[in-house]
Steps between C-alpha positions, in 0.01 A plus 500: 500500500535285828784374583605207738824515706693294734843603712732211613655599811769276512653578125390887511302460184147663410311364180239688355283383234179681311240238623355264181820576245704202367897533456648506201833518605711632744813783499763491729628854614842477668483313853202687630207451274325237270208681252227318341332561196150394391412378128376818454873639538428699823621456852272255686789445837763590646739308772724744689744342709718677824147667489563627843796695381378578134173718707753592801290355759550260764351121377207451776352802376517324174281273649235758570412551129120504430492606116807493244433589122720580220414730207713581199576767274642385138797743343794428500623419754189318624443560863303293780347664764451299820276669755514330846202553804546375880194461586458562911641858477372549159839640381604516172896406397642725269454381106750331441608453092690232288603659143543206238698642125257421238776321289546238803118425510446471128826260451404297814144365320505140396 
């Protein structure tokens, strides 16, 4: 599925959201990350904030994104996969994964 993304350079955060989903509602993980699930119970977004130092790369390169999607694979723990491209040298930056326990997901519906 296609998702949209945007980075704000200024608070280090990148948002990516599967393109078309509503939000059911949101989970907040820590101080780095806010997770939001669709009606349909799966993950539709993601906000990662200090995104320059969650991926370990400097923040105008952050800028350079050209495609961002998330994918997810339910157990428990559920984990998100966010794959990240830069689009003028075509690189690739490593996977990086968020891992959610199943009992904080379940508890956290409204």
């Amino acid at each position: 599925m296609r998702c949209e993304f945007d980075y704000d350079f200024s608070g280090d955060s990148l948002y990516i959201h599967k393109k078309g989903k509503a939000v059911r509602y949101s989970l907040e993980l820590g101080d780095d990350y806010v997770i939001d699930i669709g009606f349909d119970g799966n993950v539709v977004g993601i906000e990662i904030f200090n995104a320059s130092k969650i991926f370990k790369i400097p923040k105008y390169q952050l800028r350079k994104i050209d495609k961002a999607t998330i994918s997810t694979k339910f157990g428990d723990p559920i984990i998100i996969f966010v794959h990240l491209s830069l689009g003028q040298q075509g690189s690739r930056i490593p996977v990086h994964t968020v891992a959610i326990p199943k009992a904080v997901a379940v508890s956290s519906r409204r």
